[in-house]
N, C-alpha and C positions, 0 to 999 in steps of 0.2 A: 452891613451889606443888606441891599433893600431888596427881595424877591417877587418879581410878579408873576402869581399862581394862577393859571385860567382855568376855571374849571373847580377850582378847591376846594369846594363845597358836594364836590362827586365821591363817588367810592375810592378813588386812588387819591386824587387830590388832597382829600380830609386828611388820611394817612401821613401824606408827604407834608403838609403845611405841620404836622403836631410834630414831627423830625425835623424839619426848617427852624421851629421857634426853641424846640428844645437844643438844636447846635446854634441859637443866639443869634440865627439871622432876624432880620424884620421883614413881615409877610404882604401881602397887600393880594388879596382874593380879587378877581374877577368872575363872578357866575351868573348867569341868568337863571335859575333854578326849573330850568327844564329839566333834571335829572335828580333833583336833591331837594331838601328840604332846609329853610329858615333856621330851623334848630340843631342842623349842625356844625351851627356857627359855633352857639352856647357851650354845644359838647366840646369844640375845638378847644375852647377858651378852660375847660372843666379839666379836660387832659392835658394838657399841655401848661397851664397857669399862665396864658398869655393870651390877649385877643388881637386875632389879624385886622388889617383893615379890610370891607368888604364892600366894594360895586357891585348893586345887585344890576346888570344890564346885557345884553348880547352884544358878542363881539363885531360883530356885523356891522354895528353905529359908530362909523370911523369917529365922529364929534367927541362923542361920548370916551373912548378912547384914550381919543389927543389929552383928552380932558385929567386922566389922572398920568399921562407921564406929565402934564407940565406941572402938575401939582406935590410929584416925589419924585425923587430922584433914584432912578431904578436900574440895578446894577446885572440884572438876568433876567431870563423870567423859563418857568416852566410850565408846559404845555399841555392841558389837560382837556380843553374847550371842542371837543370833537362827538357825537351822535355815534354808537358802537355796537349796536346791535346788526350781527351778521345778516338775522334772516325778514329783520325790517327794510336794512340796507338795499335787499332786492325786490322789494315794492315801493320803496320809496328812492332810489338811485338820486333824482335831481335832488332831493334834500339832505341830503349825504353830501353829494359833492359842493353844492350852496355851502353849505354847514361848516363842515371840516375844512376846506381850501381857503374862502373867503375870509374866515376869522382868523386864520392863518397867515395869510396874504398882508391884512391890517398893523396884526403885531408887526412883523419883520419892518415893513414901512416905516414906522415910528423906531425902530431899531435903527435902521438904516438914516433915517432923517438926525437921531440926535448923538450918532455914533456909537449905540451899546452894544455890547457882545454877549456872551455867555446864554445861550439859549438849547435848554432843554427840549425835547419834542418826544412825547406819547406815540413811540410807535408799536409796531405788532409784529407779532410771527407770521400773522397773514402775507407779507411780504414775500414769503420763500413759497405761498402755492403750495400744491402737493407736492415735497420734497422728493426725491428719487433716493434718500439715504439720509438713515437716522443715526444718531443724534444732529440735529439742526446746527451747525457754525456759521460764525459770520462772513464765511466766505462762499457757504451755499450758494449758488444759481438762485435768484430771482427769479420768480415766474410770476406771470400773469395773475392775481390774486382770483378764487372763486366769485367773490363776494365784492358789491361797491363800497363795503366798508372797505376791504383791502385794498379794494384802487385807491383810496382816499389817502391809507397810509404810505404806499409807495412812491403816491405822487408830493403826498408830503416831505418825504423823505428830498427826491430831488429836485422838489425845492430850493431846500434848505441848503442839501451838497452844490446848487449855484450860487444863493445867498450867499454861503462861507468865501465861497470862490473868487467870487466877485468884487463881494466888500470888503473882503477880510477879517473873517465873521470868525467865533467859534463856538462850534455846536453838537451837540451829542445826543445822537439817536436810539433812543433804547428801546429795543425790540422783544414784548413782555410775550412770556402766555400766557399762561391761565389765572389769574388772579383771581384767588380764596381767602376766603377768612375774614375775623374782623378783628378790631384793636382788643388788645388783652382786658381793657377796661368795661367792653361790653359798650361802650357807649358810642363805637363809630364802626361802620361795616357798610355792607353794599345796599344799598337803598329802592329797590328797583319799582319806577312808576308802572302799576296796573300791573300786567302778566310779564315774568320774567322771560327774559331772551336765556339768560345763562341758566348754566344748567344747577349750581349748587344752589341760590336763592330758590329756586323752582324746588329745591330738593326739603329747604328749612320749611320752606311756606306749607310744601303736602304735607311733611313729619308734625307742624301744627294743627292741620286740618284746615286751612287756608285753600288748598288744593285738594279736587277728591284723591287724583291720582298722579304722578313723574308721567309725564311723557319724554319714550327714549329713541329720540330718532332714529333707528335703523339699527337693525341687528344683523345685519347680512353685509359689515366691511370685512376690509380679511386683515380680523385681529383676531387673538386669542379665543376672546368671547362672542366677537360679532360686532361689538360696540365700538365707536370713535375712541382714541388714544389722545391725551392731549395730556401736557405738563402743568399740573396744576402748583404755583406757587403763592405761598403764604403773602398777603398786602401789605404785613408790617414789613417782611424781609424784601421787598419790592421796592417800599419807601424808601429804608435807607440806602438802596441802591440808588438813587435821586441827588441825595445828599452827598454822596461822593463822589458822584457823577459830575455833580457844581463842583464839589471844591475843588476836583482834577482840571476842569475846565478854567477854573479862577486862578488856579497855580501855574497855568500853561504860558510862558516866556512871548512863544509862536502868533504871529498874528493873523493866521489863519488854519484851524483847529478842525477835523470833523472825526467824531469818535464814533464808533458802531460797536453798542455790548446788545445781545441775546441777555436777558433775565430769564432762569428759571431753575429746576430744580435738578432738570439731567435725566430726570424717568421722567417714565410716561405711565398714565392709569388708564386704563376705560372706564364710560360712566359705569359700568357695573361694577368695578373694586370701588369705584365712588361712593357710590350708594351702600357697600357693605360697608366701606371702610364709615361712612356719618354713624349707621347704624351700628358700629359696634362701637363706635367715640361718646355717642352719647346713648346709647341703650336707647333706640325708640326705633320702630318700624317704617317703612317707608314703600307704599303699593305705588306700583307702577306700570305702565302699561309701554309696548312695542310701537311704534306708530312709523308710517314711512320715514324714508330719507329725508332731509332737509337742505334746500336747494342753499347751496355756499358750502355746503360743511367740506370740507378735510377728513381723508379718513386718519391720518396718525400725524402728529407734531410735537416731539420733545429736543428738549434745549443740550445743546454744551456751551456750559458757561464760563469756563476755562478762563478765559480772556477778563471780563471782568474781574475774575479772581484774581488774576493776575496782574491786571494794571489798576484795579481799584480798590485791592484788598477786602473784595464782597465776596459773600457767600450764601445761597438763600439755605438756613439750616434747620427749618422747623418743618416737622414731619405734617405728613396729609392726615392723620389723624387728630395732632393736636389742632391743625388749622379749622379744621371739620368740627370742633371743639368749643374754637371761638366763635365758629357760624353761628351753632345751635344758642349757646347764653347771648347775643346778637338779636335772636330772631324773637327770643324770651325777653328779653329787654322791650322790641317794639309792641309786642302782646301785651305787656304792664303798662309801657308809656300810654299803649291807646286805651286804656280801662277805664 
């Protein structure tokens, strides 16, 4: 079975593609390296003992596109090719929705013209808004997302729920939080160009000295500590969520499929047990500083994952310490590569 990854060469994609080749599918990368770098092709191929195929292009250039389904024959594909930062999203709105919809729009086309199914889509908890009742399920109330990144994935989302509809498509929406950590190998983790949006890279880069100081958007939500609450889960246990996610959708009889799982862990942390929790994983300090709100944010979002667990025999099981674990040998790995 032949996989098309868009995005693969991203923080989640890289993940997902080294779990694609290790359950024996065959891969085929789509990235334009607006998010990543060239050499995590190499690592893919180092972790995994297999190399994907890789178009380095955006997905925007229909040509380019048409270009490699005619040339494999491609049995899925999963959806990583999207622009994700919250608090970029709302200074930059028109290139969010350019970005995310259009390359979005492209693929299904090319689905739809040579009749393939089986399509994953990178969605988010931003979907559910400020929830009104936590833990987060898939039957939560949709709301208006804060942020244009969140419009992007809602609107992706029904999409896709017409694609299925329409064509008789099948597809499965997976709605992540917080993805942490990096692969246990050290050699694949979150990448982030110039100043991080998220909050743990932000956290590895200051504990290096990369950053003077953490800025922690707003201390005054009404949590425990003051700090945003958000489910942070481990990217390998993410990954193979991915993997099952296909194979449920490949197994599926039905010729018109739409699955909706929540990924996450079921708790919630604020960036402050964050921050204690890195600094007590890896013994190292980490200053930070109070800074206002941050226009997009949520003040709390954690998962029940129930349903995954249930219909896909997943479970995300690695603690926030050891993930916090893998960040820091991660951020130690790019410190040597760049020396």
């Amino acid at each position: 079975m032949t996989i098309l990854v868009t995005g693969g060469l991203g923080y989640i994609g890289s993940h997902t593609v080294v779990e694609l080749l290790q359950n024996n599918f065959q891969v085929i990368i789509v990235d334009d390296l607006s998010n990543s770098e060239k050499f995590i092709l190499d690592n893919i191929e180092k972790v995994a003992g297999k190399r994907p195929v890789f178009f380095p292009f955006d997905l925007k250039r229909k040509e380019l596109l048409s270009q490699v389904f005619d040339a494999y024959e491609i049995d899925g594909c999963i959806n990583f090719a999207a622009f994700k930062a919250v608090g970029e999203s709302q200074e930059k709105p028109l290139d969010y929705y350019e970005n995310n919809l259009f390359s979005l729009i492209n693929i299904l086309q090319e689905f739809k013209k040579r009749n393939i199914s089986n399509f994953i889509f990178s969605s988010s908890c931003t979907v559910y808004g400020q929830a009104d009742e936590q833990p987060i399920d898939e039957n939560t109330p949709l709301k208006m997302p804060e942020s244009s990144y969140g419009k992007t994935k809602q609107m992706g989302e029904e999409i896709l729920k017409d694609f299925a509809t329409a064509y008789q498509k099948k597809v499965s929406l997976l709605r992540y939080f917080n993805p942490i950590g990096s692969h246990p190998s050290a050699m694949l983790g979150e990448l982030p160009i110039g100043i991080p949006n998220n909050l743990v890279p932000y956290v590895t880069q200051t504990a290096s000295g990369i950053r003077e100081k953490l800025s922690i958007w707003g201390n005054d939500y009404d949590t425990e500590d003051g700090t945003a609450v958000r489910d942070y889960i481990y990217v390998v246990d993410l990954a193979k969520a991915h993997v099952k996610a296909l194979q449920k959708l490949m197994a599926e009889t039905e010729e018109t499929v739409i699955d909706i799982y929540n990924l996450g862990t079921g708790k919630g942390s604020s960036v402050l047990e964050v921050v204690e929790a890195f600094e007590t994983a890896n013994d190292v300090k980490v200053p930070y500083q109070i800074c206002e709100r941050r226009a997009g944010d949520i003040t709390i979002a954690y998962a029940n994952a129930d349903k995954a667990e249930r219909e896909l025999g997943w479970k995300a099981d690695t603690s926030l310490e050891e993930a916090l674990r893998t960040t820091w040998q991660w951020q130690n790995y790019l410190v040597t590569r760049e020396l």
